[in-house]
LUMMIVO-970968 format. One record per residue (C-alpha): x negated, y, z; residue in three letters. Coordinates in Angstrom, 3 decimals. Last residue first. Layout:
N
[[X, Y, Z], ALA]
...
//
This chain:
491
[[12.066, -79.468, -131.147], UNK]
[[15.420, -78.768, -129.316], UNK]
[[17.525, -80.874, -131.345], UNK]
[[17.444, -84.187, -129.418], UNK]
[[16.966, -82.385, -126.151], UNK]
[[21.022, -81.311, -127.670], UNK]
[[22.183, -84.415, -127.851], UNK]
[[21.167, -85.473, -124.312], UNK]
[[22.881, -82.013, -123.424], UNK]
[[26.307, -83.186, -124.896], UNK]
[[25.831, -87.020, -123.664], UNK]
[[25.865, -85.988, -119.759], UNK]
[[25.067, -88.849, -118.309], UNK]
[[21.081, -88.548, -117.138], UNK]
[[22.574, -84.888, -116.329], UNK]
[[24.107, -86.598, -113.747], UNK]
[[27.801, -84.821, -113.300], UNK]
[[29.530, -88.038, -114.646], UNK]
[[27.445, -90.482, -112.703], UNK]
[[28.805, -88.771, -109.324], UNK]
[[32.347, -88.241, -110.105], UNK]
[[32.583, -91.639, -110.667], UNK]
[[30.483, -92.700, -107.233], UNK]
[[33.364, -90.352, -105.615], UNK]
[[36.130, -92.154, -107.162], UNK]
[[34.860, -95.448, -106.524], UNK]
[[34.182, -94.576, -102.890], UNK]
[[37.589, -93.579, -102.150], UNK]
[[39.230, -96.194, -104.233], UNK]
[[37.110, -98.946, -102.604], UNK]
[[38.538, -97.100, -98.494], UNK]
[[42.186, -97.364, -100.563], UNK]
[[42.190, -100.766, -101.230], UNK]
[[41.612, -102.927, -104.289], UNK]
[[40.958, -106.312, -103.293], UNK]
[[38.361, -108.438, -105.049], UNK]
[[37.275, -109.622, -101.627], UNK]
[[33.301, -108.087, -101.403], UNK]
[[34.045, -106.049, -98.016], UNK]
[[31.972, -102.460, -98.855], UNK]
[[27.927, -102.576, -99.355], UNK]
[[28.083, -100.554, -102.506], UNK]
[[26.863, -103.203, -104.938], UNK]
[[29.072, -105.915, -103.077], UNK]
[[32.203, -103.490, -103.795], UNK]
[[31.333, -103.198, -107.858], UNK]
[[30.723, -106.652, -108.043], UNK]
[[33.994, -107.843, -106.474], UNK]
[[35.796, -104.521, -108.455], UNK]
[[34.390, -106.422, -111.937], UNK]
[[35.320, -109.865, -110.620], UNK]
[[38.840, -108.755, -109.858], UNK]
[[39.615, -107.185, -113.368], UNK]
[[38.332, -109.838, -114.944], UNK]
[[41.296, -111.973, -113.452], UNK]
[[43.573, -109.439, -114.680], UNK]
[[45.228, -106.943, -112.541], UNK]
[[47.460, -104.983, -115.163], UNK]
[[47.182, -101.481, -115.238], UNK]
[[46.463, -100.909, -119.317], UNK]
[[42.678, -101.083, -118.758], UNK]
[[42.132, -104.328, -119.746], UNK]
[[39.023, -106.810, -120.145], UNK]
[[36.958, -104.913, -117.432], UNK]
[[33.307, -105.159, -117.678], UNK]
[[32.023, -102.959, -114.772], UNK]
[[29.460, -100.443, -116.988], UNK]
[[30.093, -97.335, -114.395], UNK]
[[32.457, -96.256, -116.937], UNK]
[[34.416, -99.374, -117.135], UNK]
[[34.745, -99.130, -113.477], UNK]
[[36.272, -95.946, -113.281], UNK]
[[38.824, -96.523, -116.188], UNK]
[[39.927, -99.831, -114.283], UNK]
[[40.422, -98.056, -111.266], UNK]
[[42.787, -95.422, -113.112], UNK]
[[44.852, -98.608, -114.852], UNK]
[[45.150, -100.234, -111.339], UNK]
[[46.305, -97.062, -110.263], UNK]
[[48.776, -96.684, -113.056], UNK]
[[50.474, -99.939, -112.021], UNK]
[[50.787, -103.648, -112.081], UNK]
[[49.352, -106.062, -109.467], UNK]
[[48.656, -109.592, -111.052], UNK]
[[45.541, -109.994, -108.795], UNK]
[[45.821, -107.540, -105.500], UNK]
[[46.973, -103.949, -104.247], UNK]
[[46.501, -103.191, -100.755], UNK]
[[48.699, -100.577, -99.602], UNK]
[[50.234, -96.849, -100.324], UNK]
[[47.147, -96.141, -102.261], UNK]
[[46.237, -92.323, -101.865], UNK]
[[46.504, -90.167, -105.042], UNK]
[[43.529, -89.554, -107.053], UNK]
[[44.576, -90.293, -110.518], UNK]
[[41.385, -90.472, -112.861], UNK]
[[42.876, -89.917, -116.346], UNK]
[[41.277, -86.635, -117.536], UNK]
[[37.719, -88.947, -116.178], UNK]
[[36.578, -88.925, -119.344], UNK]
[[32.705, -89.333, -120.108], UNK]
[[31.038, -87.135, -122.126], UNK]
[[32.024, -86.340, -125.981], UNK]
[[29.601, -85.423, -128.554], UNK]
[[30.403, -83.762, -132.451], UNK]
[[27.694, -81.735, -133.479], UNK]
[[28.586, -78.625, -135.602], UNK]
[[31.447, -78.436, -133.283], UNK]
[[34.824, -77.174, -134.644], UNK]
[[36.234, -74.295, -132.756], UNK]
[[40.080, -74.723, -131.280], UNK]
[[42.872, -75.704, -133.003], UNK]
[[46.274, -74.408, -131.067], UNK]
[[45.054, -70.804, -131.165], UNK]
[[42.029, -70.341, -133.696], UNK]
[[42.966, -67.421, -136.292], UNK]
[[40.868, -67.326, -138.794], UNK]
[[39.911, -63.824, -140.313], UNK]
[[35.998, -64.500, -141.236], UNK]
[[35.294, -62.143, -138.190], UNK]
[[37.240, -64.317, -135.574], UNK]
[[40.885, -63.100, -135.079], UNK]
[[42.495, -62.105, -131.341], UNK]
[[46.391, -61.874, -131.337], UNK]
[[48.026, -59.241, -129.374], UNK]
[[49.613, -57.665, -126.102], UNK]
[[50.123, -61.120, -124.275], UNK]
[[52.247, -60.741, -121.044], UNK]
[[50.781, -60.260, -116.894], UNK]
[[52.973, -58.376, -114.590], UNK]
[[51.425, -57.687, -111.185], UNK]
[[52.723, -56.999, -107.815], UNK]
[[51.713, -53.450, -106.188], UNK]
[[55.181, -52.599, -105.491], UNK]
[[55.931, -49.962, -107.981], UNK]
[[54.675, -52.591, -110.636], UNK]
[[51.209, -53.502, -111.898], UNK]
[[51.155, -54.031, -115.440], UNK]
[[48.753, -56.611, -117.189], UNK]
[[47.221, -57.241, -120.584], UNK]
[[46.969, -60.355, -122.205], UNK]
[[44.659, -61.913, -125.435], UNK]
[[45.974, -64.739, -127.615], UNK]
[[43.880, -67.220, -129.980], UNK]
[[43.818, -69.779, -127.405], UNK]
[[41.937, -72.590, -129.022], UNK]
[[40.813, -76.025, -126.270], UNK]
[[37.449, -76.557, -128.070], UNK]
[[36.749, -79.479, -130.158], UNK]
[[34.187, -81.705, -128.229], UNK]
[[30.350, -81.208, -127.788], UNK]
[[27.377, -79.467, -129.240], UNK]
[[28.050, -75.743, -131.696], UNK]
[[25.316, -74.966, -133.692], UNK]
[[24.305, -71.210, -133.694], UNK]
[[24.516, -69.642, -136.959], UNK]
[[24.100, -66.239, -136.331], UNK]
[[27.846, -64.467, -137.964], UNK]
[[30.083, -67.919, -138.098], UNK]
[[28.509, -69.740, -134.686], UNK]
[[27.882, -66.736, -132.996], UNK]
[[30.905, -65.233, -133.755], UNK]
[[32.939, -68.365, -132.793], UNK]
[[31.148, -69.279, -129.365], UNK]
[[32.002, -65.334, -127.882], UNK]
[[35.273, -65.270, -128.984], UNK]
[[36.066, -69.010, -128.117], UNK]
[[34.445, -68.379, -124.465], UNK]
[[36.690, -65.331, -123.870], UNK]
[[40.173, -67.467, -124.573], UNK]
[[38.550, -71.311, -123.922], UNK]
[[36.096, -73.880, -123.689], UNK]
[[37.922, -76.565, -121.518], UNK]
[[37.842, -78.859, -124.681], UNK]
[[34.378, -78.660, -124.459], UNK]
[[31.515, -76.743, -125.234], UNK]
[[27.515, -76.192, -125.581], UNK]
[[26.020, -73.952, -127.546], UNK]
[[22.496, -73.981, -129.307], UNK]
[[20.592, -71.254, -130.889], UNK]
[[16.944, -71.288, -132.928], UNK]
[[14.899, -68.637, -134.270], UNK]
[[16.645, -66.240, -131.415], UNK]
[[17.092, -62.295, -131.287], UNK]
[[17.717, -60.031, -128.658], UNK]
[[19.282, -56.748, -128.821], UNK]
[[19.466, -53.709, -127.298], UNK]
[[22.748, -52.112, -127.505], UNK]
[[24.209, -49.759, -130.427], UNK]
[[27.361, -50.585, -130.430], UNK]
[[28.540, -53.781, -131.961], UNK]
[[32.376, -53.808, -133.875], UNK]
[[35.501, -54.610, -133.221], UNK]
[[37.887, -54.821, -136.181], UNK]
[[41.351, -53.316, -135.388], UNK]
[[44.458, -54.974, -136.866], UNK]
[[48.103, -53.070, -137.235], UNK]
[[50.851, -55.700, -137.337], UNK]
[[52.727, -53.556, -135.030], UNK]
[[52.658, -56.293, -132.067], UNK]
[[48.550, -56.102, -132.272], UNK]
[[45.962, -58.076, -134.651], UNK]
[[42.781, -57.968, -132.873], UNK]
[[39.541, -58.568, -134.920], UNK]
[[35.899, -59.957, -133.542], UNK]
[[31.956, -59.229, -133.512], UNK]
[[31.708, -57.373, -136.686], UNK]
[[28.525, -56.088, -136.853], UNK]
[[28.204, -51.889, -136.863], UNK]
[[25.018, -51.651, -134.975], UNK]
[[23.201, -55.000, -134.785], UNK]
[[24.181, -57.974, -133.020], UNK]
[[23.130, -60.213, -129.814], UNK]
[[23.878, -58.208, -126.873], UNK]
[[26.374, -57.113, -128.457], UNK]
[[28.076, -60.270, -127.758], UNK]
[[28.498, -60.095, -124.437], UNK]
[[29.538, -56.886, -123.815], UNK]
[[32.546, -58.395, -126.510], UNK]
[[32.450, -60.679, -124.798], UNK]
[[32.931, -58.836, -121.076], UNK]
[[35.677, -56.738, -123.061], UNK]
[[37.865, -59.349, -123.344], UNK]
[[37.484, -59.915, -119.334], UNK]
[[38.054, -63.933, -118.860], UNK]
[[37.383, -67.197, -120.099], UNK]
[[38.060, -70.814, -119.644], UNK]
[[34.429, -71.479, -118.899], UNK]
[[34.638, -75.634, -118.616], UNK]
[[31.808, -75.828, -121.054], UNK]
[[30.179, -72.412, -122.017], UNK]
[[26.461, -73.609, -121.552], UNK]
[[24.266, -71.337, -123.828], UNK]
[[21.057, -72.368, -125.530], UNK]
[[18.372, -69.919, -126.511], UNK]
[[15.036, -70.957, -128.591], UNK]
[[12.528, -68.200, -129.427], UNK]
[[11.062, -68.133, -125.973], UNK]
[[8.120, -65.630, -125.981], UNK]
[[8.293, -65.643, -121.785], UNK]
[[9.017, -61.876, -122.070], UNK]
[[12.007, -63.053, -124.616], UNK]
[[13.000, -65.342, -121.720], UNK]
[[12.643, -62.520, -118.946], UNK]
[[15.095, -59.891, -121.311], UNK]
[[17.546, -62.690, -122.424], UNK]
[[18.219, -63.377, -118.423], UNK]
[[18.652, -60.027, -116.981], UNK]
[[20.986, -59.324, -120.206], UNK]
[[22.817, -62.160, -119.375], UNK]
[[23.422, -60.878, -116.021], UNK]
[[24.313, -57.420, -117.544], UNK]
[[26.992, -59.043, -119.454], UNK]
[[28.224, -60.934, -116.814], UNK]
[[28.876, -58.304, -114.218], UNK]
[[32.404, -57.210, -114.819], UNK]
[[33.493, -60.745, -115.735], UNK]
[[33.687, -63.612, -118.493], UNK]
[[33.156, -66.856, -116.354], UNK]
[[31.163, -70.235, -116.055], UNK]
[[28.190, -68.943, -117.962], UNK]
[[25.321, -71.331, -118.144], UNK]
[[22.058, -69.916, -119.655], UNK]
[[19.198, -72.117, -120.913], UNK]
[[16.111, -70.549, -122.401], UNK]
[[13.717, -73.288, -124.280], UNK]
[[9.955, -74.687, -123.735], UNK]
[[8.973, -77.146, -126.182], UNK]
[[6.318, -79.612, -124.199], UNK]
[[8.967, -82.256, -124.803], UNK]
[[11.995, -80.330, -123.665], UNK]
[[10.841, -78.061, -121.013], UNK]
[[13.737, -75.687, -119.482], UNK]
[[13.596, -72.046, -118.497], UNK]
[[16.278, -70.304, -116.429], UNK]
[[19.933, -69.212, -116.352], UNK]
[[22.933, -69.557, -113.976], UNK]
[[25.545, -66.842, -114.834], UNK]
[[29.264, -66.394, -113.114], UNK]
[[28.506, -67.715, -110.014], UNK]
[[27.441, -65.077, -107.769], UNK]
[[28.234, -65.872, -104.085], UNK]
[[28.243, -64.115, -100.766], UNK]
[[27.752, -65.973, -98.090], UNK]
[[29.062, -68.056, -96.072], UNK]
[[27.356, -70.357, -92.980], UNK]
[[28.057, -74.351, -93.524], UNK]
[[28.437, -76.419, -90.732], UNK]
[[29.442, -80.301, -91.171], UNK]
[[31.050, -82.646, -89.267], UNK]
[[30.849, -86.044, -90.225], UNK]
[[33.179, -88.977, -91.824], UNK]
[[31.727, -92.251, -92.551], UNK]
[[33.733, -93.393, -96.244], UNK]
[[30.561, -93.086, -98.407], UNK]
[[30.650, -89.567, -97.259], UNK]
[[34.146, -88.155, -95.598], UNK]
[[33.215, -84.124, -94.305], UNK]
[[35.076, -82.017, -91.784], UNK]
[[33.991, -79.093, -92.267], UNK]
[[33.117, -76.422, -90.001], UNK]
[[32.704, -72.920, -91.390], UNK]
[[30.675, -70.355, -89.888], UNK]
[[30.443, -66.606, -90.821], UNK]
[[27.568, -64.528, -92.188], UNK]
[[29.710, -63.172, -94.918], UNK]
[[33.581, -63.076, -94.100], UNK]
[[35.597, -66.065, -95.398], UNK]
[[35.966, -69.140, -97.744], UNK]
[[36.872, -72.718, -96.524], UNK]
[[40.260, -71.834, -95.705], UNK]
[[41.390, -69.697, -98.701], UNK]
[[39.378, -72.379, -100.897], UNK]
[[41.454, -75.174, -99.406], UNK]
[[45.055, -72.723, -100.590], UNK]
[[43.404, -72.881, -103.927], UNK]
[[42.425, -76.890, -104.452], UNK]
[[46.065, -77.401, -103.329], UNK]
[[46.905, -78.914, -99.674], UNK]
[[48.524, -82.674, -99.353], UNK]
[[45.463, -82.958, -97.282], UNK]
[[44.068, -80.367, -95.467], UNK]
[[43.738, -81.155, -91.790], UNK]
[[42.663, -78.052, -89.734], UNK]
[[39.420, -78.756, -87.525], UNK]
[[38.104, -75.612, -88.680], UNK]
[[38.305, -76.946, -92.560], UNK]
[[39.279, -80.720, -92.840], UNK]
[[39.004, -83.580, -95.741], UNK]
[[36.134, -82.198, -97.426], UNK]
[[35.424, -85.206, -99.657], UNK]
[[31.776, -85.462, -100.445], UNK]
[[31.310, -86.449, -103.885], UNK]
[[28.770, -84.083, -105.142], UNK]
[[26.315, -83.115, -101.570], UNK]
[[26.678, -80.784, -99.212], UNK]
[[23.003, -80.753, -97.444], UNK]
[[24.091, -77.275, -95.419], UNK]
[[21.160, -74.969, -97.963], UNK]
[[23.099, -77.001, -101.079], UNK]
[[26.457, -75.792, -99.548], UNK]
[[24.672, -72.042, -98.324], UNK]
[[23.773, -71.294, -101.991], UNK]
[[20.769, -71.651, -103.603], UNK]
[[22.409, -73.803, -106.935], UNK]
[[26.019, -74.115, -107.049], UNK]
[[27.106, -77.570, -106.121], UNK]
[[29.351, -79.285, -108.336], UNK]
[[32.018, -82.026, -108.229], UNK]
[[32.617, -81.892, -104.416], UNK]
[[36.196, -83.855, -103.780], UNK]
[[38.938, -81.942, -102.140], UNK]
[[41.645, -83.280, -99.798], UNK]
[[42.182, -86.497, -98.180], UNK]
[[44.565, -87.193, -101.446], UNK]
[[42.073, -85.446, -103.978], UNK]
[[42.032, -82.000, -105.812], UNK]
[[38.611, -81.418, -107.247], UNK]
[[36.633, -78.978, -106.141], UNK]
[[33.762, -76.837, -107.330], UNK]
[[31.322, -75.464, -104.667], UNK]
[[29.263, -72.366, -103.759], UNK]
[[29.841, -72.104, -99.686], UNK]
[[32.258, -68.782, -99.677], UNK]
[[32.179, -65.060, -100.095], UNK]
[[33.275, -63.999, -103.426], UNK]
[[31.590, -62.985, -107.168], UNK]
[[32.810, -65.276, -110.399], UNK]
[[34.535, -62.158, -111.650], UNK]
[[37.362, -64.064, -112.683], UNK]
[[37.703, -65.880, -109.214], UNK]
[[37.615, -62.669, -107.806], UNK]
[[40.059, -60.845, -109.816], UNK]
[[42.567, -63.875, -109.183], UNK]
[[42.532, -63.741, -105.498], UNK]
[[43.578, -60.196, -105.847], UNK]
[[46.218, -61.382, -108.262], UNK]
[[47.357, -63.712, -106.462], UNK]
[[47.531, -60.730, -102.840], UNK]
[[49.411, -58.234, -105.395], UNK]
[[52.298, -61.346, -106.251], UNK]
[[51.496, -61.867, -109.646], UNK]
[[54.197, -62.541, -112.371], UNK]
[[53.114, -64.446, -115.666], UNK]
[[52.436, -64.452, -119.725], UNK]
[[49.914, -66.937, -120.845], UNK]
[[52.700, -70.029, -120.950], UNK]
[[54.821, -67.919, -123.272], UNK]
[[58.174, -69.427, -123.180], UNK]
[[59.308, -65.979, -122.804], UNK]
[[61.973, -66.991, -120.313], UNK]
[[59.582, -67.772, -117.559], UNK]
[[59.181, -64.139, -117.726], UNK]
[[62.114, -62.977, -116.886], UNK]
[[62.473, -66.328, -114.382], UNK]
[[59.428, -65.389, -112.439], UNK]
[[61.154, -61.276, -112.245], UNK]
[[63.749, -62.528, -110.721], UNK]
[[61.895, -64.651, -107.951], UNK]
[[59.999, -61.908, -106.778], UNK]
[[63.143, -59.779, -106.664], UNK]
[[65.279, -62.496, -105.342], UNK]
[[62.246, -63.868, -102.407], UNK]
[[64.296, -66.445, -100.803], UNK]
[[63.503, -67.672, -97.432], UNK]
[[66.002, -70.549, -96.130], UNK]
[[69.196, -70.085, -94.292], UNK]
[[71.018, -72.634, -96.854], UNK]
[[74.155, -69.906, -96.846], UNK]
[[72.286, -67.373, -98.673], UNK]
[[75.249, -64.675, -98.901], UNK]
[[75.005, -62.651, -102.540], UNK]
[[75.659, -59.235, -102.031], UNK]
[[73.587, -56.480, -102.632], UNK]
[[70.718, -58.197, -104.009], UNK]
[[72.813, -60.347, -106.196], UNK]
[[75.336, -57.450, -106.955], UNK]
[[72.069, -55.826, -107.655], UNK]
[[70.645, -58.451, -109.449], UNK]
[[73.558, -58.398, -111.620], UNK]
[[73.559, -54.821, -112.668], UNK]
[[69.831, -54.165, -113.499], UNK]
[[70.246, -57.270, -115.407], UNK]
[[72.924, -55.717, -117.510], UNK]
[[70.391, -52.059, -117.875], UNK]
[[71.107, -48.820, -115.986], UNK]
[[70.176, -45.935, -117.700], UNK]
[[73.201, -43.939, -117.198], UNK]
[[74.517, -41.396, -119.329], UNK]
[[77.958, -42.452, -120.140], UNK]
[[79.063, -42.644, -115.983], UNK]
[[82.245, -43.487, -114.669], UNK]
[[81.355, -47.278, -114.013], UNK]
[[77.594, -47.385, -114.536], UNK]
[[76.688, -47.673, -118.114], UNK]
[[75.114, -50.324, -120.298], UNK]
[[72.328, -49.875, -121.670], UNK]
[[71.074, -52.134, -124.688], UNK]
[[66.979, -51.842, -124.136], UNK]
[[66.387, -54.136, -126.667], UNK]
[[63.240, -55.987, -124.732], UNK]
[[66.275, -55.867, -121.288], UNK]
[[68.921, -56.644, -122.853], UNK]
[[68.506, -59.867, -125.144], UNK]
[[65.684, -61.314, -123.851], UNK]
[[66.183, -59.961, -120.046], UNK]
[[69.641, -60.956, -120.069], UNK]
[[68.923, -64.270, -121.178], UNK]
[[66.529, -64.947, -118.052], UNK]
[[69.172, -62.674, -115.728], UNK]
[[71.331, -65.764, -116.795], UNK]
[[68.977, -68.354, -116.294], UNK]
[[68.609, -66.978, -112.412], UNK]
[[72.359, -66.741, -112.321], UNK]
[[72.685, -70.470, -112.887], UNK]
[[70.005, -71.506, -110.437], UNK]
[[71.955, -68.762, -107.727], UNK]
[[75.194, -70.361, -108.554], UNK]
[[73.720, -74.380, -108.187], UNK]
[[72.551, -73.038, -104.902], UNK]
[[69.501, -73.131, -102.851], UNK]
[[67.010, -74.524, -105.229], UNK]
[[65.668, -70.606, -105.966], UNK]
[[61.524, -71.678, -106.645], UNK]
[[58.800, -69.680, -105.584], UNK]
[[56.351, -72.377, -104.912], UNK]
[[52.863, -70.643, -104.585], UNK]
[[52.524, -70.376, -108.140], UNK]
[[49.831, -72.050, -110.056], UNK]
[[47.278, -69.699, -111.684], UNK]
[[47.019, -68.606, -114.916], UNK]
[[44.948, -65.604, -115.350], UNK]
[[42.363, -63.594, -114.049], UNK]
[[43.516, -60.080, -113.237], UNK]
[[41.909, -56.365, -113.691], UNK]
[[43.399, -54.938, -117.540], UNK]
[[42.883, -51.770, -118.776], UNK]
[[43.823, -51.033, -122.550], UNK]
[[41.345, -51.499, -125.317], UNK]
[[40.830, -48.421, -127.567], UNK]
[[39.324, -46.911, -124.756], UNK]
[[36.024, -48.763, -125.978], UNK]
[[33.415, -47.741, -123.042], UNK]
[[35.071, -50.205, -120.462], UNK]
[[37.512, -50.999, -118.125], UNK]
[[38.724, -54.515, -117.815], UNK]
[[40.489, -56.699, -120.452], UNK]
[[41.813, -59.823, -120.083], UNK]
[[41.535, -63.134, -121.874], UNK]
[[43.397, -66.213, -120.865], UNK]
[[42.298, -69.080, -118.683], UNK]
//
């Protein structure tokens, strides 16, 4: 996720109201060969016309301010005869391919209705069940249940499949077009159609609204009690939910704080830097940005409460991102909190966002973010202080198998199932795809412990379970080697 920036007491910053990144809905011109070809031309012509603002005139006119790919996607517009019959969006599309032609993978085109989406998932408020999916064949796999919300109230449970919303098949769907399904008005029923431990049930869940951007509370480490505060986004209400938080553990005399930013890819720029005054005196340097001018200009705390901590831990991951990194790297360089987990993912890059005359959105980076010490992150990440990975499950394919696959088999499934069972503690003695003899025994013992037809064949119903027991162990807290670290610190 990249960082944005929201309104806010510093008018220095400029407004921005979208989330980031997000998968297109498959606005692609395959039509023609010509329409491809004048697609990478309008690409050039926006480079080299368009950012130099070389006009060229309208025939009998010197004063016009019509620009080369002004010209050719009106001849396009105007024109061009779609002989395949099928939708194309040429305006929409146009614009993709201007920006595609950056070769900036943070800069992108919003219709208004994705970047609507967008705000909300940014915010971390919306109406829905309060789950995280995972994109599998039947559907999408439960990897986390939000705490007191109406999927832990229905008995939703981490590796359910929901395979069907409202009777409506889903597979083959994205993770985002399920969540349009699943989510609704407040006070509303959803029926899902549920695959557990391969029985499938019908399940109904009543939305509401949700709040997952902070999760906090006290935790007991060996009679040493400590605040814990997960934050799985940067938006408008973060800051004060932190606040919320910091104010009842300092009530509760808690001088230890630890802070759960794995898998938060980011957000609002300004909702760290809310963030992190929180935490600094008057006139601290919390974080630089360098803009297109080469002008930098430090950020500094205002004069918010604050609330101080003997001891500070933070969790993160490669998934730690954008709003996360400025938030984890000040603390870590100005406080000295100790960083716990892998190197994180370093986007050193902030974006800003212009909504056009027809309410879609343009999204491009504006500047370069610097920590205090002047380092400049993107492409290398923070270094943890303690260096602890989890289990990897990046590799996990989830895609339906076709048919029964056997001894001697070959193929990146057979690599994927052997990844699963090694980290369940299976003994394979490959994991390269190849369907060794070991292979079999370990899957034989794997399907007798989960009462499925013990015949060393790997078929789709053992994938399906597999997967889910996977995702299972690797969101028990029993497994999760970052915070095990961490109980080891908390003295």
């Amino acid at each position: 996720m990249d960082d944005f920036i929201r309104p806010q007491k510093n008018q220095n910053l400029q407004q921005n109201q979208v989330p980031v990144k997000k998968p297109k809905k498959g606005r692609h011109l395959k039509e023609t060969v010509f329409i491809i070809c004048m697609i990478v031309c309008l690409g050039i012509g926006f480079v080299s016309g368009y950012l130099t603002k070389q006009v060229v005139p309208e025939s009998g006119s010197s004063s016009s301010e019509t620009t080369v790919i002004d010209e050719a996607y009106q001849v396009l517009n105007d024109n061009w005869y779609n002989a395949s019959g099928k939708e194309v969006d040429i305006q929409g599309d146009t614009i993709s391919a201007l920006v595609a032609s950056l070769g900036d993978q943070h800069s992108d085109y919003y219709t208004f209705e994705e970047a609507e989406a967008f705000n909300q998932s940014v915010d971390g408020n919306y109406v829905g069940i309060g789950v995280v999916q995972r994109t599998v064949s039947q559907g999408t796999m439960i990897i986390e249940i939000y705490q007191d919300t109406p999927a832990m109230e229905a008995g939703l449970q981490v590796g359910d499949i929901i395979a069907g919303v409202n009777g409506q098949d889903v597979a083959g769907k994205t993770a985002t077009e399920i969540s349009d399904l699943v989510r609704g008005e407040a006070n509303t029923t959803v029926t899902l159609t549920i695959i557990r431990g391969g029985k499938e049930m019908q399940v109904d869940v009543t939305r509401n609204n949700i709040d997952s951007a902070v999760k906090s509370e006290i935790q007991t480490n060996n009679d040493k009690k400590f605040g814990y505060v997960q934050i799985n986004t940067f938006g408008t209400t973060t800051a004060s939910d932190l606040e919320a938080a910091l104010q009842s553990f300092a009530e509760a005399n808690i001088d230890t704080l630890v802070i759960d930013l794995r898998d938060n890819g980011g957000g609002y720029l300004v909702a760290a830097q809310d963030v992190l005054n929180l935490f600094f005196d008057e006139g601290d340097l919390l974080f630089q940005m360098e803009y297109k001018n080469g002008t930098v200009e430090k950020y500094e705390a205002d004069d918010s409460k604050t609330y101080n901590f003997i001891n500070g831990y933070i969790l993160v991951n490669g998934n730690t991102a954008s709003a996360s990194e400025v938030v984890a790297g000040a603390l870590q360089e100005q406080l000295g909190y100790k960083l716990i987990g892998d190197q994180t993912y370093g986007k050193g890059t902030a974006q800003t966002q212009k909504q056009l005359s027809d309410g879609s959105v343009l999204k491009y980076t504006y500047a370069r973010w610097l920590l205090p010490s002047d380092t400049w992150i993107d492409g290398k990440g923070l270094t943890p202080d303690y260096s602890v990975s989890n289990i990897d499950i990046s590799e996990i394919t989830s895609e339906s198998l076709e048919s029964d696959m056997g001894y001697d088999s070959v193929g990146t499934a057979i690599a994927s199932m052997q990844k699963m069972l090694n980290c369940l503690g299976y003994t394979c003695d490959r994991s390269d795809g190849y369907f060794s003899s070991q292979t079999v025994t370990a899957l034989q013992q794997f399907e007798q412990a989960n009462n499925l037809t013990v015949d060393g064949i790997y078929s789709d119903a053992d994938r399906q379970i597999l997967e889910a027991t996977v995702l299972i162990y690797a969101n028990d807290d029993a497994n999760d080697y970052q915070y095990q670290k961490l109980m080891e610190l908390v003295k």
